[in-house]
N, C-alpha and C positions, 0 to 999 in steps of 0.2 A: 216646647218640651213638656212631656206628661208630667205628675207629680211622683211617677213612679222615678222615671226619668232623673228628675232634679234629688230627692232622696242620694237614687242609688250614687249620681256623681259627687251628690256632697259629702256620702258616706266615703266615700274611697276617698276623696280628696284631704279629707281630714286624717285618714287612717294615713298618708303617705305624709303631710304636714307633723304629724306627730310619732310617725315613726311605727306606727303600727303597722304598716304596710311597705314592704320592699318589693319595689320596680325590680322588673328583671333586670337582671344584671347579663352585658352581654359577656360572653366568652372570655377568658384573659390574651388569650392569641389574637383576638380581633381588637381590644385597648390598646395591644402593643405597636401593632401595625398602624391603627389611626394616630396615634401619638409619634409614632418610626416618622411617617410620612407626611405628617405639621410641622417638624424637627427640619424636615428641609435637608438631613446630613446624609442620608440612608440611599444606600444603590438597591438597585433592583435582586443582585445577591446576600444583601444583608436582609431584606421585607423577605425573599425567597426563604433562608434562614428560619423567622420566625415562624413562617407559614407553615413549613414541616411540621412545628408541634401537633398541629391537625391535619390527622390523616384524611378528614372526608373535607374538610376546606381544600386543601392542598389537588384533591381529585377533582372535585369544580372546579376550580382555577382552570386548570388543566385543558378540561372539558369544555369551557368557555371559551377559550384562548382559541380551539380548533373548531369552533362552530361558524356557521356560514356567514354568522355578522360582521365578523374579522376579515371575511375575504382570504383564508389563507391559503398561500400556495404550496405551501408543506405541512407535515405532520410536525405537531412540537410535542413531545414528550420530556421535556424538561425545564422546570420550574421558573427558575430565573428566564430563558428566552421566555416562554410566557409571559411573565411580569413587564418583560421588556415591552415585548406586542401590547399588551393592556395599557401599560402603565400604569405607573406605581399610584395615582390618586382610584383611577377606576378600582386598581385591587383593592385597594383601601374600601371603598364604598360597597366592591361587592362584596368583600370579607364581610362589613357588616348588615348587611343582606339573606345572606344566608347564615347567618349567625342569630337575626332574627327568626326567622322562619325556624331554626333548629330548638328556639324557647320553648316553644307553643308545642303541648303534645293531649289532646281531648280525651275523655276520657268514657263521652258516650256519644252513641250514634250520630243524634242530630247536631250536636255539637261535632263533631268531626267534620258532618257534612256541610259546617259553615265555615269549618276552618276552610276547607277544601275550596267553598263559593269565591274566599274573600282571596285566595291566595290565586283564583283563575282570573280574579277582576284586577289584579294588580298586575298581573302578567300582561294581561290586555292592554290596560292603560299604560303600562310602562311602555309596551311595544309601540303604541300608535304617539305617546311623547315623545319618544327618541324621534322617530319621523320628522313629527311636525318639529320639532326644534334644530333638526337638520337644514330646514329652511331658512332659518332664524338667525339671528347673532348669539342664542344660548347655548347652552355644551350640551351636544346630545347624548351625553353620559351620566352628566347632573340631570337630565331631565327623568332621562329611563331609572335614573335611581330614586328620583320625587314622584314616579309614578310607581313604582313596588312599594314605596312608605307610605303612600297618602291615606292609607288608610289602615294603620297600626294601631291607632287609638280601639279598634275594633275588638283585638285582641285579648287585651284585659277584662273588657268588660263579657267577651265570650268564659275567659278562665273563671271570674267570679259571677258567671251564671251557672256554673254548675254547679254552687251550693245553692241555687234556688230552686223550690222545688216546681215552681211557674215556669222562669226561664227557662228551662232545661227540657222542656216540652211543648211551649209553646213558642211555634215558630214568628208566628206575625206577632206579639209580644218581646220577642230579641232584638226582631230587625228593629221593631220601632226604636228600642230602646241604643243599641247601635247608631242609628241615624241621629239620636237628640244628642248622645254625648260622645262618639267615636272624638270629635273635634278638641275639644276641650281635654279628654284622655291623652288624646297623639300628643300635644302639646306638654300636657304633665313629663308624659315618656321623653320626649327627646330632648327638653329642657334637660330631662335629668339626666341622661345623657350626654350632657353639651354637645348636641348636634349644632349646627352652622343655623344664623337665624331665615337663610331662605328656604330649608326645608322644615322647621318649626312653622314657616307663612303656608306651606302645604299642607299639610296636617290637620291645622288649624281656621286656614280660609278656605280651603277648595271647595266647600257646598254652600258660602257665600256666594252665588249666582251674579249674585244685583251687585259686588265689589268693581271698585272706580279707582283707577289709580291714574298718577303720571307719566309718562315717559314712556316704552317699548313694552311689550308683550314680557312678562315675567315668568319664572316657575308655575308659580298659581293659574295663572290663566293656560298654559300648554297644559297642566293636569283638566283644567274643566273641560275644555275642548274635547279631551280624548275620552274622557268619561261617559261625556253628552253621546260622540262619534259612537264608540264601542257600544253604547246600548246598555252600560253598566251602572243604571241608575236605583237599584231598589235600596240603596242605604243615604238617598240623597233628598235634596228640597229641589231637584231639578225643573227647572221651568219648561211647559210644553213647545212654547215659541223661542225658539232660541236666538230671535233677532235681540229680545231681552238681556241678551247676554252678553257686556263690554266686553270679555275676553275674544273673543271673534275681531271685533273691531281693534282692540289693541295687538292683535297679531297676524292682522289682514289679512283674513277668511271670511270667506262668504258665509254667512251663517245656513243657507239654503242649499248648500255644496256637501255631497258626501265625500269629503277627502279620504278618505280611508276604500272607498270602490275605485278609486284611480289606480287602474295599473301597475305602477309603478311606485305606487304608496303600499298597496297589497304585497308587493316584494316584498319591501324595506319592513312590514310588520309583523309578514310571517318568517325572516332569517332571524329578526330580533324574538319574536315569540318562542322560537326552535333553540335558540341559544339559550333562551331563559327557561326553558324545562329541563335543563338538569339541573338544575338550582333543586 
C-alpha cells in the first residue's frame, strides 16, 4: 500500500469512526425487504407490496424474472408471480444490488468511465460465479450476488476522488489507489450495513491470492477463480501462475483449464451476463 494509499484509508476511516462521514445509505424500500425476508413471515405478495414503492426496482424485477437465466416459458408481467420464480431471498439480494449501483452517480468523465469499468467487471465475474458455483454445493445465487459486490469498496473511494484534484485525472494514480484499499472500504461498507459475514469475506479476501482455508471451496474462492477466468485483473495483486492459487484446488479446477471457453459454460455465462444488463 502507497502512503498515498494508507493516508487516504485512514482519512475516511476515521471520518466514518467519528461520524464525519456517512456510508451510503441504501434505499428505504430495499431495508424493508431485506429485513421482510430475515422475519421469515412475509409471502411473495406482501415483499411484491413493498417493492411497488420503487417504480424502477419493481421494472427490474420484472425484467430479470423474464430473461433467459430463468428459463422461462411464459411472459410474466406481474410482480408477485415474479417474486415467486426468483424467490423471495434472490429478490432480496437483487433489490440490494441495484440499489447499490443506483448510489453511485459521477460527476466527471474519467470518473464515469470507471464507474462504467468496475460495474462491466462485476457483471462478468458475477456471471462466470453463478457458473462455477452451479457445479458446486454453493447457491449459485449467493455467488452471482458475491460476484457484483466484490468490489464495492471501489466505489467510495471513486466518490472521494473527485474532490482530488490528482485523482480525478489521473488514471494509473486511482486504480492504484483502488487496488490498495477497495478491500478494507468493502468491508467498512457492508459491515455497516449488516451484510451476512460470507460476503463481508468477499469484499475483504478476494485479492488474497495466497488465502488457505479448510473444508470445500467457499464464496471467496468462486470470486477469485472467475476474476482470474474473466481477464478482470487490473484492481488486483493477481498472481501470473495460477497453480499458486488454493482457490482452484479447493474447488477442483484445473488451474491450466479455461473453464469459461467450454461450451456449455459460455451458455450458462452469457444468459446470466444478458440478465444482468438490465440491472
Amino acid at each position: 500500500m502507497t502512503d498515498k494509499s494508507t493516508l487516504f484509508f485512514n482519512k475516511l476511516k476515521k471520518a466514518v469512526e467519528t461520524d464525519q462521514l456517512t456510508l451510503p445509505t441504501l434505499p428505504e424500500v430495499a431495508i424493508k425487504i431485506r429485513e421482510a425476508v430475515e422475519s421469515e413471515s412475509n409471502s411473495a405478495q406482501q415483499i411484491a407490496e413493498m417493492l411497488t414503492q420503487d417504480a424502477s426496482l419493481t421494472a427490474r424485477i420484472l425484467q430479470v424474472s423474464n430473461s433467459p437465466i430463468y428459463r422461462a416459458r411464459s411472459q410474466i408481467d406481474d410482480l408477485t408471480t415474479a417474486i415467486a420464480r426468483l424467490g423471495i431471498r434472490v429478490v432480496r439480494d437483487l433489490v440490494i444490488c441495484l440499489s447499490m449501483k443506483q448510489i453511485y452517480q459521477a460527476t466527471s468523465d474519467l470518473l464515469d468511465q470507471q464507474f462504467r469499468e468496475l460495474w462491466s467487471t462485476s457483471v462478468e465475474v458475477a456471471a462466470i460465479s453463478r457458473m462455477i458455483a452451479g457445479e458446486s454445493s454453493l447457491n449459485p445465487e449467493q455467488a452471482l450476488i458475491a460476484g457484483l459486490i466484490h468490489n464495492i469498496g471501489a466505489l467510495p473511494v471513486l466518490k472521494m476522488a473527485e474532490d482530488d484534484a490528482e485523482l480525478s485525472t489521473d488514471k494509473a494514480a486511482l486504480n492504484q489507489l483502488i487496488k490498495d484499499i477497495q478491500g478494507p472500504v468493502g468491508e467498512l461498507i457492508l459491515s455497516f450495513w449488516n451484510f451476512p459475514d460470507h460476503l463481508i469475506d468477499v469484499v475483504s479476501k478476494w485479492n488474497t491470492f495466497n488465502r488457505q482455508h479448510n473444508g470445500p471451496a467457499d464464496y471467496v474462492d468462486i470470486v477469485q477463480i472467475a476474476i482470474l477466468q474473466s481477464g478482470h485483473t487490473q484492481y488486483s495483486d493477481a498472481p501470473e501462475n495460477w497453480a499458486q492459487v488454493p482457490a482452484f484446488t479447493a474447488a477442483g479446477i484445473e488451474p491450466d483449464i479455461s473453464i469459461i471457453e467450454v461450451e456449455e459454460n459460455k451458455i450458462k455465462i452469457d444468459e446470466t451476463r444478458q440478465s444482468l444488463s438490465v440491472m
